[in-house]
Backbone bond lengths (Angstrom), bond angles and torsions (degrees), N, CA, C in turn:
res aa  C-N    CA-C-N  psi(-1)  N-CA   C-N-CA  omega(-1)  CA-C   N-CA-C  phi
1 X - - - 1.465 - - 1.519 109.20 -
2 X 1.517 111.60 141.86 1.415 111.85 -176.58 1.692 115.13 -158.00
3 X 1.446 133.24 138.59 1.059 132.96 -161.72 1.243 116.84 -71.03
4 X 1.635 124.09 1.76 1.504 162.97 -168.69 1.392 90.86 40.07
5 X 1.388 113.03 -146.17 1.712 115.10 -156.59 1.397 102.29 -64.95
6 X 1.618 124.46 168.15 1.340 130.80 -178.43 1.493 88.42 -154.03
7 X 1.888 103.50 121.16 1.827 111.04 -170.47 1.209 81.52 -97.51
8 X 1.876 150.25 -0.10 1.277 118.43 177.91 1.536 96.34 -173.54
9 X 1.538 113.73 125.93 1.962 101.85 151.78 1.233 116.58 -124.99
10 X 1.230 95.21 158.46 1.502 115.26 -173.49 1.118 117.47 -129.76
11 X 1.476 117.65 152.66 1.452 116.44 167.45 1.807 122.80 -95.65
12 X 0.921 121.36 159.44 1.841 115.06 -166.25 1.097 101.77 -129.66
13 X 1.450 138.66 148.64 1.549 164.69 -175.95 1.728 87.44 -100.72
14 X 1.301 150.59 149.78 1.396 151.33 167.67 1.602 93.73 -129.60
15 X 1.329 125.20 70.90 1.138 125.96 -157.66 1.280 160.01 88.05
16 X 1.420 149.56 -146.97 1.132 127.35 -177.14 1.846 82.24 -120.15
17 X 1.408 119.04 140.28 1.799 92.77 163.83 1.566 102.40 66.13
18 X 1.529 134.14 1.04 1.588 135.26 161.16 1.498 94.27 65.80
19 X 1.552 120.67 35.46 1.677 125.05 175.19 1.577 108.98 -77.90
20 X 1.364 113.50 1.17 1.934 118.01 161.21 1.118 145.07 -107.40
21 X 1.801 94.61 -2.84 1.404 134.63 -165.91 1.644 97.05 -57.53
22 X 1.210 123.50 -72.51 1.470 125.29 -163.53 1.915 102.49 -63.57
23 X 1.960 117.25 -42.56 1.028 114.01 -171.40 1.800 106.10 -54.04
24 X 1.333 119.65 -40.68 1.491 127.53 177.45 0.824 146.25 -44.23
25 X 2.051 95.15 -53.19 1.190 96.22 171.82 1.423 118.57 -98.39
26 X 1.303 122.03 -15.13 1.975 120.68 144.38 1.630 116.22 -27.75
27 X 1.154 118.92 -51.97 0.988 115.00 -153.36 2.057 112.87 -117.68
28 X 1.150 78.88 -2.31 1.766 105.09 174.96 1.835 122.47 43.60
29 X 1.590 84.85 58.65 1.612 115.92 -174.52 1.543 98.75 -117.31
30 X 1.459 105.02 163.38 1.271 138.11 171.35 1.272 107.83 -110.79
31 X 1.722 114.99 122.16 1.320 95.43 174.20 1.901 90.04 -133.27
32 X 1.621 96.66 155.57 1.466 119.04 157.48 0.828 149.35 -138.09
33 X 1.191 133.50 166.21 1.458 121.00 -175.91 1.181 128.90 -92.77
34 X 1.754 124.08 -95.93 1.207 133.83 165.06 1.994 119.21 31.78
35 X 1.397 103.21 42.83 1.427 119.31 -161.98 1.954 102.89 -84.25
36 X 1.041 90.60 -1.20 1.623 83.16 174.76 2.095 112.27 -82.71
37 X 1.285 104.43 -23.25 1.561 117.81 165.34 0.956 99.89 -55.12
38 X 1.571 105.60 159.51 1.679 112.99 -164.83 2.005 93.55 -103.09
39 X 1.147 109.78 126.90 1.676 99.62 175.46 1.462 127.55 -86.32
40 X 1.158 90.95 -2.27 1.978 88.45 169.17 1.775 100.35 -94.59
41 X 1.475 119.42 -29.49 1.744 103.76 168.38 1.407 98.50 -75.39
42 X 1.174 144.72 -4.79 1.630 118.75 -175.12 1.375 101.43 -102.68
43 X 1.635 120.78 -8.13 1.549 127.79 -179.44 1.894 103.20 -82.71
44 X 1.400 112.40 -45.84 0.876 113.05 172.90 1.839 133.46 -84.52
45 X 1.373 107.14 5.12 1.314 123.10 153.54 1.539 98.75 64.30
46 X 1.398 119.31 59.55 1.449 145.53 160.63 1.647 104.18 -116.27
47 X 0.987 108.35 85.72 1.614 146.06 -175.25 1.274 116.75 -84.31
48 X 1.477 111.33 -26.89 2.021 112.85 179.07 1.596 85.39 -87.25
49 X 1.397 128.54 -38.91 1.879 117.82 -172.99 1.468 94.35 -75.71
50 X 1.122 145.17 -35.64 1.534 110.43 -178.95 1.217 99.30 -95.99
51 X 1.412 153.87 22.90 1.158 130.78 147.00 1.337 119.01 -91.81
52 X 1.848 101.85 2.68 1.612 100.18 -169.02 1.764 85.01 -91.76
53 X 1.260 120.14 -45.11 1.242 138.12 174.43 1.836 110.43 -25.19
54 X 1.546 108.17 -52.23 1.545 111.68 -160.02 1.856 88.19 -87.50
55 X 0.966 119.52 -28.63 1.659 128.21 -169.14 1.609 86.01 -55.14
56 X 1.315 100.44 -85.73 1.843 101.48 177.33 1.549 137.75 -48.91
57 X 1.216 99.78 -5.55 1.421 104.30 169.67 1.493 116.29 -98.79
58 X 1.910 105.58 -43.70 1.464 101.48 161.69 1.502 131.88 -92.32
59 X 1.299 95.48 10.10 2.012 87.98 -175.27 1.172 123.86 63.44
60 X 1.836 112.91 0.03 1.402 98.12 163.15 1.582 118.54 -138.23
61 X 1.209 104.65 137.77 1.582 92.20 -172.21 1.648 131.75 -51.37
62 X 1.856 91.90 -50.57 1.785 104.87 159.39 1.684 114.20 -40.42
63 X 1.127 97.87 -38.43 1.949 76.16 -155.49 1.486 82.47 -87.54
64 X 1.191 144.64 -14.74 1.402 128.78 -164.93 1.891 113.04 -92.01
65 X 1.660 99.18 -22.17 1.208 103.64 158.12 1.210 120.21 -60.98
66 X 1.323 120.04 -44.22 1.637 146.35 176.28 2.086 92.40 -40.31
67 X 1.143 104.16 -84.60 1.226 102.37 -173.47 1.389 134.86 -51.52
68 X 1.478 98.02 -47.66 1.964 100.43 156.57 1.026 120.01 -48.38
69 X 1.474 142.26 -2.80 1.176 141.94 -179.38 1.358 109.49 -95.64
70 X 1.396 118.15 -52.77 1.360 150.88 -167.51 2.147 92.54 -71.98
71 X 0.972 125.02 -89.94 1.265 102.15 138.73 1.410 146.19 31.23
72 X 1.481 96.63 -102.34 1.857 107.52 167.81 1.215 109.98 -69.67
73 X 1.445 134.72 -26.04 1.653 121.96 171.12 1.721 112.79 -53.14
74 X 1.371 97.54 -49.73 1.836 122.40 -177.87 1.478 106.89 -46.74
75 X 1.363 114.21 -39.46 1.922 118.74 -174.58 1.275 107.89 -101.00
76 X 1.548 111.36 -32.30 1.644 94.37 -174.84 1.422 125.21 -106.08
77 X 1.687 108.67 2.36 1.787 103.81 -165.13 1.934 80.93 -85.94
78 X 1.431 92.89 161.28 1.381 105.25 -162.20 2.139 85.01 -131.90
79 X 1.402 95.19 -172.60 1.516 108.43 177.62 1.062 109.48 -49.18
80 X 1.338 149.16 -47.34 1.489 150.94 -178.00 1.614 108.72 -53.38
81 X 1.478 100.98 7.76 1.739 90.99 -167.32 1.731 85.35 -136.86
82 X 1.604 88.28 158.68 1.387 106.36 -178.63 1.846 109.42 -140.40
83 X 1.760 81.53 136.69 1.781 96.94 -169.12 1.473 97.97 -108.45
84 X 1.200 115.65 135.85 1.700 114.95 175.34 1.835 106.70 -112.12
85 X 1.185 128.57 -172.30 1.279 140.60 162.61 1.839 95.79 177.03
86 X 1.482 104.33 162.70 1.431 132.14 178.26 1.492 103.20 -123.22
87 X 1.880 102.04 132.80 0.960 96.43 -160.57 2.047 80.50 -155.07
88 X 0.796 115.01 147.69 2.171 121.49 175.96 1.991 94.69 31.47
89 X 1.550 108.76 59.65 1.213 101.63 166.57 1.588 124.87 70.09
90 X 1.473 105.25 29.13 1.512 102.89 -162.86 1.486 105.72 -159.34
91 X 1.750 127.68 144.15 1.017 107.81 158.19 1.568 139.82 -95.05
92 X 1.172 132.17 133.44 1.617 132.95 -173.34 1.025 102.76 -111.87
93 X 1.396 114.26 138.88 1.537 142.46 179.48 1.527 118.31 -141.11
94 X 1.130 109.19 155.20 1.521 132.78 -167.02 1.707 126.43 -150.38
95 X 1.319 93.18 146.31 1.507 94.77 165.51 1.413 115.70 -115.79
96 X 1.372 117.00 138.12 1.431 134.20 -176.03 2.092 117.73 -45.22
97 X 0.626 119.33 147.50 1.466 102.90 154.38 1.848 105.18 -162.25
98 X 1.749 86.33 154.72 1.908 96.48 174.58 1.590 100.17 55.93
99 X 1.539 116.28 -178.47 1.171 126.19 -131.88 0.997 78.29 -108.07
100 X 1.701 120.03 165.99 1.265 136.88 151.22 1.275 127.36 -63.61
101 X 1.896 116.86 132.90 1.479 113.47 -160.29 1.348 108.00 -113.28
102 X 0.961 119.03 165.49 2.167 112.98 171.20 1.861 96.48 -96.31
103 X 1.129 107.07 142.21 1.045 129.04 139.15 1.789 133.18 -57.69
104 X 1.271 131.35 162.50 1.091 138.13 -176.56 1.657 100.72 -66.00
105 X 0.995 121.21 -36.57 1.271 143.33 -110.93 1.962 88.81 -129.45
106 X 1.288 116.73 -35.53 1.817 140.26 153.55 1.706 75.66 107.74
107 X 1.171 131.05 21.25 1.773 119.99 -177.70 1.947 67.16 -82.32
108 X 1.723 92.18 178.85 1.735 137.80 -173.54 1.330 116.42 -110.67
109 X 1.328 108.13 104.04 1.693 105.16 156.20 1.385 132.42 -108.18
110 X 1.408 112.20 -164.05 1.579 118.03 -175.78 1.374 104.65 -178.12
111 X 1.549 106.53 123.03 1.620 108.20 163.93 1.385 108.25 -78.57
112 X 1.697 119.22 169.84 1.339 124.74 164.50 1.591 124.80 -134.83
113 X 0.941 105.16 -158.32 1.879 94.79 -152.71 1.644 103.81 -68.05
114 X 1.538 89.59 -56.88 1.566 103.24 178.44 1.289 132.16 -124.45
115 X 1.287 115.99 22.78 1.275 134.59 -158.20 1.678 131.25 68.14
116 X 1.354 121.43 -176.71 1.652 99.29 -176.97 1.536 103.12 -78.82
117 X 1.492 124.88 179.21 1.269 135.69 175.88 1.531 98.39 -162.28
118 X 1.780 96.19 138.93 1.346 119.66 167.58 1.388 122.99 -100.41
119 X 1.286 110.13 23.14 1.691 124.30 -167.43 1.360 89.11 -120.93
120 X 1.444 106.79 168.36 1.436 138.06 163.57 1.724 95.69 -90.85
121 X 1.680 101.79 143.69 1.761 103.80 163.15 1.127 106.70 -38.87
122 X 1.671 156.90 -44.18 0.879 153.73 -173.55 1.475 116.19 -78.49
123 X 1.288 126.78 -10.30 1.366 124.08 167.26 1.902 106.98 113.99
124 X 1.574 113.23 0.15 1.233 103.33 -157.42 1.793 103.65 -88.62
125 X 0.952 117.54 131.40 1.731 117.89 179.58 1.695 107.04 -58.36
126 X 1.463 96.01 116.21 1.408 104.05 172.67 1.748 109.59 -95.58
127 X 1.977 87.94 84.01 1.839 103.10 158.30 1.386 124.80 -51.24
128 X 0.597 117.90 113.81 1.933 109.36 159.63 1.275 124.59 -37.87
129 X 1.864 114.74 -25.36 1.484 112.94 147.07 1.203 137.53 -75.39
130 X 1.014 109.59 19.15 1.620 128.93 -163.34 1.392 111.18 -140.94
131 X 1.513 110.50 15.69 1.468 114.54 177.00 1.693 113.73 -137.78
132 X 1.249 107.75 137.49 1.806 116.42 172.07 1.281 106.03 -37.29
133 X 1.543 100.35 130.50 1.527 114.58 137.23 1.338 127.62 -9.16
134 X 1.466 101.12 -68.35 1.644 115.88 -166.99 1.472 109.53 -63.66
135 X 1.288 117.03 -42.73 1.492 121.38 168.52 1.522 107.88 -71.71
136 X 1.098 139.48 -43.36 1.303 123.98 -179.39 1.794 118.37 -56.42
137 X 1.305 99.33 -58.78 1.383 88.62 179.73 1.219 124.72 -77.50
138 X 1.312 126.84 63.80 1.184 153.14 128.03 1.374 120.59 -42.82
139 X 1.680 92.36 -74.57 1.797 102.71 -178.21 1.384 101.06 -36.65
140 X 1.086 158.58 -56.01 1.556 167.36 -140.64 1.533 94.43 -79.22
141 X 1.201 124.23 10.30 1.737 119.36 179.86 1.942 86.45 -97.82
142 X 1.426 112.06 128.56 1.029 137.34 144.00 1.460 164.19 -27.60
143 X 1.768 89.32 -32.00 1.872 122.08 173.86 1.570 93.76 -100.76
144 X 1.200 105.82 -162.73 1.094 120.75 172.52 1.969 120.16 -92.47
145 X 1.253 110.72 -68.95 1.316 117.30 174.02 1.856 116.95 -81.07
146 X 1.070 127.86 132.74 1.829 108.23 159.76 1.440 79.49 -146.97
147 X 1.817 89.63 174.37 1.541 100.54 -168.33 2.188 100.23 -84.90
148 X 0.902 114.72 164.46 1.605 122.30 160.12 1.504 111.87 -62.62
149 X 1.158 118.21 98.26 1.977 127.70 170.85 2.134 91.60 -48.31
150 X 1.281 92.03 -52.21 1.707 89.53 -161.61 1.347 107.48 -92.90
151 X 1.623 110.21 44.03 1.776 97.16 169.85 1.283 125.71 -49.94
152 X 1.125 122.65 -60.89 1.557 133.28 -174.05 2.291 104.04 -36.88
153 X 1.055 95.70 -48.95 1.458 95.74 -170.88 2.235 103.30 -77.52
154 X 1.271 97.81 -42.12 1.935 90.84 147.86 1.454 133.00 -31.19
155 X 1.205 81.51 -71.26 1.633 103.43 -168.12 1.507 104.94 -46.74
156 X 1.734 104.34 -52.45 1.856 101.50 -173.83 1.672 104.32 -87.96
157 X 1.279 114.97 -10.08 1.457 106.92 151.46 1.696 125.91 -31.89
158 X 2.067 94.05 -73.85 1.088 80.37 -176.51 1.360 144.90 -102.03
159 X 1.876 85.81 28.82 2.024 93.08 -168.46 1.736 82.19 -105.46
160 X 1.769 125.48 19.00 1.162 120.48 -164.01 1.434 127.19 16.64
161 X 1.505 122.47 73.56 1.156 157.14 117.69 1.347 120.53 -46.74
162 X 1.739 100.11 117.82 1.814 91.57 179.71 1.462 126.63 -61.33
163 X 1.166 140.32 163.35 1.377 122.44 -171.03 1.837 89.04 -100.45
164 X 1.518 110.09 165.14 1.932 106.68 177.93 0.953 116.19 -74.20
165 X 1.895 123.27 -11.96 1.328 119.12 166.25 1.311 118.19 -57.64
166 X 1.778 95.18 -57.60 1.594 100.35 -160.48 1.631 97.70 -57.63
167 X 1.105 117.12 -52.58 1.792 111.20 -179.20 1.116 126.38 -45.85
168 X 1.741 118.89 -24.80 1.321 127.59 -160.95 2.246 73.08 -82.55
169 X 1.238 123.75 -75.58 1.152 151.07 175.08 1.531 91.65 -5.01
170 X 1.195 114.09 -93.26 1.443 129.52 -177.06 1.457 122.28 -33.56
171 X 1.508 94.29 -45.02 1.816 99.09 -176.28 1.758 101.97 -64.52
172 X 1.501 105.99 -42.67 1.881 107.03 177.85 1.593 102.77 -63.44
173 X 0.835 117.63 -82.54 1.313 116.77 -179.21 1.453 102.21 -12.36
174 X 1.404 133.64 -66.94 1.850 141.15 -170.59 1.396 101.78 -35.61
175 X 1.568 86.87 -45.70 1.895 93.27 -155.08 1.165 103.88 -78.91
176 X 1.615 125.65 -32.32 1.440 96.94 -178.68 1.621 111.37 -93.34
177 X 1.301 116.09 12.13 1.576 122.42 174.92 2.034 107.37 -60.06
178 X 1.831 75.36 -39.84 1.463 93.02 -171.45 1.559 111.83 -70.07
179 X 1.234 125.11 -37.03 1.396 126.47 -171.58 1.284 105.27 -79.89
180 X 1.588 130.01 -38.56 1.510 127.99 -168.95 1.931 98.92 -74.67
181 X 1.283 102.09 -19.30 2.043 101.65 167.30 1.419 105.79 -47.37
182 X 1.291 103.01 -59.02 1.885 126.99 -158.52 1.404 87.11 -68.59
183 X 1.347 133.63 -62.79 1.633 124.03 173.14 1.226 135.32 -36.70
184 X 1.551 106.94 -44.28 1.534 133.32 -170.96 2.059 88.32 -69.19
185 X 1.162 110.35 -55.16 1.488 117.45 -170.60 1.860 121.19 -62.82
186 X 1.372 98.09 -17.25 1.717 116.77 156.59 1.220 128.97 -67.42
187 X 1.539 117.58 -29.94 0.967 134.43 -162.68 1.766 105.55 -66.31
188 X 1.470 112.96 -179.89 1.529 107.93 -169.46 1.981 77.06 -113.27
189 X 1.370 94.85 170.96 1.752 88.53 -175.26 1.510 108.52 -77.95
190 X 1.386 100.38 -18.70 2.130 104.24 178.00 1.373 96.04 -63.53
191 X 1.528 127.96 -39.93 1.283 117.32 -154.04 1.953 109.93 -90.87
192 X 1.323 96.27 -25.24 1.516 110.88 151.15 1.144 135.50 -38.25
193 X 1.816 106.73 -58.21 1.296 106.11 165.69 1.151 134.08 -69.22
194 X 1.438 106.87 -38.42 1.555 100.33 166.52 1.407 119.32 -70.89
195 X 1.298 120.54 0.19 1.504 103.52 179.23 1.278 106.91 -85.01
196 X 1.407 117.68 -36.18 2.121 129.65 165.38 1.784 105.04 -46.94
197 X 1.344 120.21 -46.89 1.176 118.04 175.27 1.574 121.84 -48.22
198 X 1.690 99.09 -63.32 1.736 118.44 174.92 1.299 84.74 -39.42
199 X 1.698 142.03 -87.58 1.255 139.98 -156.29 1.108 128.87 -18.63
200 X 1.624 111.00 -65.06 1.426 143.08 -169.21 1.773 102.09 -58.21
201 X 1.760 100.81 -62.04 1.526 114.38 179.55 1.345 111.45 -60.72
202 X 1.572 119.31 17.76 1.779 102.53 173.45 1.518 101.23 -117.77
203 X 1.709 108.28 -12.84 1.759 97.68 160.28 0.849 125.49 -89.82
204 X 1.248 132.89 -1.04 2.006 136.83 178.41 1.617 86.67 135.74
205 X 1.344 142.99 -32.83 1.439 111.72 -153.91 2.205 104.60 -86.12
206 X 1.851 72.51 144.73 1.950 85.29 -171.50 1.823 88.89 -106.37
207 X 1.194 119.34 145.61 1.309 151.08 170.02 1.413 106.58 -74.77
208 X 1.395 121.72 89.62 1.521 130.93 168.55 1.564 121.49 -94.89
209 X 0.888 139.51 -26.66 1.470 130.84 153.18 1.440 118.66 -147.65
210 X 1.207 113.57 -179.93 1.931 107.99 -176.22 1.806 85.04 -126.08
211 X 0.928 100.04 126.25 1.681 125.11 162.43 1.485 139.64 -53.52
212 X 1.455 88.92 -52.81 1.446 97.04 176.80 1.456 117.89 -172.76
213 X 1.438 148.61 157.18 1.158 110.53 171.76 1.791 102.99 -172.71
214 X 1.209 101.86 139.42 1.516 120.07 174.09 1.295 148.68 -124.06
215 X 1.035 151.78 169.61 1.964 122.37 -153.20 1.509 87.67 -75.84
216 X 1.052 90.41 136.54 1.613 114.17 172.21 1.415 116.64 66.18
217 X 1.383 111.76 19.30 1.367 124.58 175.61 1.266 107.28 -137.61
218 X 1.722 113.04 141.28 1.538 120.71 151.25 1.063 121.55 -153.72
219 X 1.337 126.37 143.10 1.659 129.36 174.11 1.527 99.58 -102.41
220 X 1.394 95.81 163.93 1.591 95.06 -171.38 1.895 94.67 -160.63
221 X 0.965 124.31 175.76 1.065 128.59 162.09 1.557 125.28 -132.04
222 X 1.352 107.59 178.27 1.720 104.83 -169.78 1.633 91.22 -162.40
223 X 1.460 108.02 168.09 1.288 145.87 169.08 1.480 123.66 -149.44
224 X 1.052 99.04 132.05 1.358 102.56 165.71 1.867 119.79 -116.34
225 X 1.723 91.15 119.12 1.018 91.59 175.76 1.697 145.89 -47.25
226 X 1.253 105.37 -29.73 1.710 106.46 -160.07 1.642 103.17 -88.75
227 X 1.910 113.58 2.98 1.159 113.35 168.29 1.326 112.26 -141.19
228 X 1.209 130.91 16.44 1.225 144.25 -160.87 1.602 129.76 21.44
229 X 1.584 96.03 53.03 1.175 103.01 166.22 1.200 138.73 -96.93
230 X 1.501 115.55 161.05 1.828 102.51 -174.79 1.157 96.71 -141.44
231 X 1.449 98.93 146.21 1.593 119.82 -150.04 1.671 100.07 -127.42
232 X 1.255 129.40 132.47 1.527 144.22 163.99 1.635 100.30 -74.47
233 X 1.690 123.20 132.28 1.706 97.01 178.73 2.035 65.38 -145.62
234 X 1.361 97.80 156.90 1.598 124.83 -173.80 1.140 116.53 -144.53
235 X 1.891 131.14 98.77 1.141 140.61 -158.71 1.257 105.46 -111.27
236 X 1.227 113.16 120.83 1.394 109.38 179.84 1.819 93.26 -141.50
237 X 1.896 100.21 161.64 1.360 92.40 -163.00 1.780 100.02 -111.36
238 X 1.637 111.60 2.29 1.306 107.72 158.69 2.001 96.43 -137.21
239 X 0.840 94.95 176.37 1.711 107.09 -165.64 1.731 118.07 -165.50
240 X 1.145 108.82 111.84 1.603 111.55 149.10 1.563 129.73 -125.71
241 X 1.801 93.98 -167.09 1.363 80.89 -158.80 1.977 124.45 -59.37
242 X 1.210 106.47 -21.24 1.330 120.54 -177.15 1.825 109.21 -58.28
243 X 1.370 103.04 -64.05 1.439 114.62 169.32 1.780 117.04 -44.71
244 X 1.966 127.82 -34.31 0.892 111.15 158.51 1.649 134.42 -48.90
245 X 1.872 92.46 -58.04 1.501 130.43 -177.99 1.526 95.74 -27.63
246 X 1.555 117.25 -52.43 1.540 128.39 -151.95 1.708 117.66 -84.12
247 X 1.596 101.36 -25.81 1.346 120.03 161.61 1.272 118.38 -76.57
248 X 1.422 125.90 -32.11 1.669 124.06 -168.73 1.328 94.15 -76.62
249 X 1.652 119.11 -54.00 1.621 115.81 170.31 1.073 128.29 -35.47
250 X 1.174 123.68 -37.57 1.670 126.36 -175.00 1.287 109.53 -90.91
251 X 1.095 122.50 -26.22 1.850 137.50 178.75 2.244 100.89 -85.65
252 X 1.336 99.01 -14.06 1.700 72.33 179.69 1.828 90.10 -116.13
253 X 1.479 107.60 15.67 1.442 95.48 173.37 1.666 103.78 -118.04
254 X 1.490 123.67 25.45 1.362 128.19 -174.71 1.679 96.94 -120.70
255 X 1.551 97.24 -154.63 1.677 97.13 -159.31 1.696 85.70 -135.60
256 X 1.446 107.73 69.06 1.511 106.14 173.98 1.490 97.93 -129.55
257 X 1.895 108.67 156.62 1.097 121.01 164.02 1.705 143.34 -70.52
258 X 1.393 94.69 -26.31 1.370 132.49 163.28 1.177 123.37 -153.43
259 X 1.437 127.83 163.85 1.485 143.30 159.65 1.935 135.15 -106.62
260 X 0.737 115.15 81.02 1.591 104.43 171.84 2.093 111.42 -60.83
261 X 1.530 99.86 137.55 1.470 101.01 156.66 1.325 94.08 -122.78
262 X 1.448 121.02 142.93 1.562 138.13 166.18 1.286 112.11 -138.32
263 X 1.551 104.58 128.19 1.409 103.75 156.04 1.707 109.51 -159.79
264 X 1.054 113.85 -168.49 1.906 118.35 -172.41 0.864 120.16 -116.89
265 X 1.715 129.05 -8.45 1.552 125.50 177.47 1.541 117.91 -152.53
266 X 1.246 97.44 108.84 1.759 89.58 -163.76 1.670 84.18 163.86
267 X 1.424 118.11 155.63 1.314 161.35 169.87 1.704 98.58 -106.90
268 X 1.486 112.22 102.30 1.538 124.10 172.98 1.747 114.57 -120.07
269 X 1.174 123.02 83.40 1.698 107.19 -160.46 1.668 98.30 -74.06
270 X 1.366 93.02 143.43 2.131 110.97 -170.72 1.671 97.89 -75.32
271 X 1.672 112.69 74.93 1.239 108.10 161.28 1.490 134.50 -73.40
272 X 1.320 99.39 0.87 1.502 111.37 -147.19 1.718 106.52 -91.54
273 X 1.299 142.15 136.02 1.195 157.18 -133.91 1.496 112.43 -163.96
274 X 1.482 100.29 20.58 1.373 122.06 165.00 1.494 109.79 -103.39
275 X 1.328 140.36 127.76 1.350 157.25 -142.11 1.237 88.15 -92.09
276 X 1.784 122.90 -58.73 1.169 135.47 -137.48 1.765 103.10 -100.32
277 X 1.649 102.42 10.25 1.700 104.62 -179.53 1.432 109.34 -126.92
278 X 1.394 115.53 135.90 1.483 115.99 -156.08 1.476 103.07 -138.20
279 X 1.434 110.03 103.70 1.581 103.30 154.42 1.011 137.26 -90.50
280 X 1.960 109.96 142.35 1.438 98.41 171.46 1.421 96.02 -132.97
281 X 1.233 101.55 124.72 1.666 132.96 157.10 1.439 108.49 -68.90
282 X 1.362 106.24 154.14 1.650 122.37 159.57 1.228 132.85 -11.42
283 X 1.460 126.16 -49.29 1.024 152.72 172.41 2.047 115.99 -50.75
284 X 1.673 82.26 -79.28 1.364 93.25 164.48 1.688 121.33 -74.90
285 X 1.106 107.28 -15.30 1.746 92.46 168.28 1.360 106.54 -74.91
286 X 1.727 125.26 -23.64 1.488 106.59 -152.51 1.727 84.25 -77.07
287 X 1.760 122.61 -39.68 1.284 112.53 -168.89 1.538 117.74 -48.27
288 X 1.252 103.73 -40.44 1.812 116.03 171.14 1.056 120.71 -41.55
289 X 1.566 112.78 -52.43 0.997 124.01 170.65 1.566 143.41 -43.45
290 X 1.705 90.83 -53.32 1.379 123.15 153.96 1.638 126.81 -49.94
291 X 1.371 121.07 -31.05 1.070 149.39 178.59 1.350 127.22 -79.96
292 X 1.103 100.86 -48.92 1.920 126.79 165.48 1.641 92.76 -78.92
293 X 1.020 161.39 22.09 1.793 147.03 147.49 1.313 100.50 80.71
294 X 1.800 128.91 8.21 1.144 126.27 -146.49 1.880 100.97 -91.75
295 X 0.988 100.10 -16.43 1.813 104.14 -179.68 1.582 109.78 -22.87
296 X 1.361 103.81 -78.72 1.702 126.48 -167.92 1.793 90.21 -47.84
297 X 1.051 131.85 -49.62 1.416 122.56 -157.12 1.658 110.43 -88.25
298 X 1.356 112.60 -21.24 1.725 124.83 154.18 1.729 119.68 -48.68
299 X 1.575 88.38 -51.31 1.484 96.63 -169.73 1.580 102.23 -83.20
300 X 1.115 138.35 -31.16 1.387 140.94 162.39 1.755 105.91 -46.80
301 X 1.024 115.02 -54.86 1.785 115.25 175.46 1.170 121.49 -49.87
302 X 1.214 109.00 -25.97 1.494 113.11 -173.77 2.035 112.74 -118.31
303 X 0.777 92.50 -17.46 1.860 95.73 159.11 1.082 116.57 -57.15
């Protein structure tokens, strides 16, 4: 599914103070103002009389160009165009439809295709934390209507299309997920464990005793303070499924809150259907890794 071509977007003011914002998007209208323009010249798209119109009302030619513009976007963008606004932390967008109507009131409306939406065609919530710079500061435009500087990154917003950054982004990110594996697998198993430790100690968990331990194996324990939990964690630097099987047993017959198994080389299939038991494989340790700032100090171990 896709919003197919878009000849223009814009961003919209829903008032003075966004006092139309909720009526709009309830009811999945466009509304405007600028009611001192005459609406049968802005229906009939005689554009030098309402710009001669705003000249004489404001005394200045600039700002009256300003508004004839603002204006003619309001009457003439049709379905091919898309209007956004932010409104409870989110962005909403729309497509126009049918002609522009008067109000009781001589303010401007407009129905639209399908009303506003805070989703992507695909359903994904378009947060305001989850959106560019370049598109945000928009809101910071002054008039009422201007066009979107960052359409292109919109547009695949909301037909959620990756952008070439994020892909360019993602594909690096893979690759070095992949190389800090091959690092992690150099490592000596002492230096292993402490690198699972560093991990753990960059989300809150502190290392309170070591359990048990054998070449290429160690149990260790943890707590975390701010809930006082204590956690069973089992590092090993190869792993299968038997070696999990043998840890979950001993972890649902002990007095822990959770369990970590970790290790870097081994095929472990996630049978486990315990809430409170969490593996992380290679994969997800290297992201951890990545996550914890721990890269530079991996690759230092192994130089």
């Amino acid at each position: 599914m896709s919003i197919g071509d878009v000849k223009g977007a814009y961003f919209i003011k829903l008032g003075s103070g966004g006092e139309w914002e909720e009526e709009c998007l309830e009811k999945g209208i466009l509304r405007f103002g600028y009611r001192e323009a005459s609406h049968e010249a802005c229906l009939a798209g005689d554009w030098d009389s309402v710009k001669e119109f705003w000249a004489n009302f404001r005394g200045d030619v600039g700002v009256a160009t300003r508004d004839t513009q603002q204006v003619r976007i309001f009457y003439e963008a049709d379905e091919h165009s898309v209007f956004i606004t932010f409104h409870g932390g989110r962005m909403h967008w729309c497509r126009p439809a049918g002609p522009v109507r008067l109000r009781d009131d001589q303010n401007r409306y407009r129905d639209t295709v399908d009303g506003w939406s805070s989703r992507s065609v695909g359903g994904k919530i378009l947060g305001v934390d989850h959106l560019s710079g370049a598109l945000l500061k928009v809101q910071g435009f002054r008039g009422t209507i201007c066009n979107v500087k960052a359409a292109d990154y919109l547009i695949r917003k909301l037909n959620d299309h990756p952008l070439p950054e994020v892909a360019a982004a993602e594909e690096a990110a893979s690759a070095h997920r992949k190389a800090l594996i091959g690092l992690m697998r150099l490592l000596t198993w002492r230096d292993f464990e402490l690198l699972v430790e560093l991990v753990f100690s960059t989300s809150g968990w502190r290392r309170v005793t070591e359990v048990g331990r054998t070449q290429k194996t160690v149990d260790f324990e943890l707590s975390l303070p701010t809930t006082d939990e204590r956690a069973f964690v089992q590092v090993k630097s190869q792993a299968t499924n038997a070696d999990f099987r043998k840890c979950r047993d001993g972890f649902e017959a002990g007095n822990y809150h959770r369990m970590f198994f970790v290790w870097h080389t081994g095929e472990v299939e996630n049978e486990n259907q315990n809430k409170a038991i969490r593996l992380v494989g290679p994969e997800q340790l290297a992201t951890m890794v990545l996550d914890a700032g721990l890269a530079s100090w991996l690759t230092e171990k192994v130089s």
